[in-house]
Wavefront OBJ file of the C-alpha trace (Angstrom):
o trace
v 68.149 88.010 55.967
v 69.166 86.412 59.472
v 66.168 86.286 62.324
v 67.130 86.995 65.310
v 66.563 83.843 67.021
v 69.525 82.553 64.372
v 71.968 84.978 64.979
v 72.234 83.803 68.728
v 72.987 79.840 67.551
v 75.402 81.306 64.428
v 78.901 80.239 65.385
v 81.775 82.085 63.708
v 83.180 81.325 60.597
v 86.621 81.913 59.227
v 87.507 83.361 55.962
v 89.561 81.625 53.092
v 92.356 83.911 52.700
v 93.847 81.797 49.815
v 91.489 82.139 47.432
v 89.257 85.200 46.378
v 86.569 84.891 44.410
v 85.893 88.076 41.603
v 83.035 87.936 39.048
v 81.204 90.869 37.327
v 77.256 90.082 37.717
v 74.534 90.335 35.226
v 72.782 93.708 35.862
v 69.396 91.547 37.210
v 71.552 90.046 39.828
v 73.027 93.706 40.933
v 69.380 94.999 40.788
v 68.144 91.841 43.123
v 71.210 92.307 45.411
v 70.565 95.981 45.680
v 66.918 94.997 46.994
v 68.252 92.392 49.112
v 70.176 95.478 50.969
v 67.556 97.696 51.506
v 65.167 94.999 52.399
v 67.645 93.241 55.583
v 69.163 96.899 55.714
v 73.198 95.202 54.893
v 75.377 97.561 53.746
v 78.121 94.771 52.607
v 77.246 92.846 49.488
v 80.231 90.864 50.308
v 77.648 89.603 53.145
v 74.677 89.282 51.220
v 76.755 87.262 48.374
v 78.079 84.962 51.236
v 74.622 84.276 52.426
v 72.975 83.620 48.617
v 76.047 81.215 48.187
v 75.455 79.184 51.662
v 72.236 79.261 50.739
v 72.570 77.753 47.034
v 75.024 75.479 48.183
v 72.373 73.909 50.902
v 69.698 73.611 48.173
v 72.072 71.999 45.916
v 73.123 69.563 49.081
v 69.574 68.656 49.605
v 68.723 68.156 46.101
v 71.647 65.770 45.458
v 72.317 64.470 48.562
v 75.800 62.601 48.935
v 75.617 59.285 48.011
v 72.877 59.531 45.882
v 72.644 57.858 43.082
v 71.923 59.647 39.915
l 1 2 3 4 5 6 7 8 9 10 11 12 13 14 15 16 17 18 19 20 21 22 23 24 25 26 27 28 29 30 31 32 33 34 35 36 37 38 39 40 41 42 43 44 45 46 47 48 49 50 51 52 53 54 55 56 57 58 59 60 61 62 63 64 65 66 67 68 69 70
């Protein structure tokens, strides 16, 4: 999922130990995550579900950006 030019300007990012997050996903989204794997070759969905989040959260950022009216 990461290119490799982006892995050299990633900084590092620290966990929230105070809250965890637990969910039980629809069996589309296991079957999409489970292609996700094999296609970047992760072996943590913990890391792929990090990513999809980041990601979802940036759309949603740049769809409604702060102070936008709506």
């Amino acid at each position: 999922m990461m290119l490799a030019s982006e892995s050299r300007m990633i900084k590092r990012r620290v966990m929230a130990k105070a809250k965890v997050y637990g969910f039980s996903p629809w069996v589309n989204q296991v079957n999409a995550i489970n292609q996700i794997m094999r296609d970047t070759g992760e072996r943590n969905e913990s890391a792929i579900l990090r990513k999809l989040v980041d990601e979802a959260l940036d759309a949603r950022r740049k769809k409604n950006p702060i102070g936008a009216t709506h």
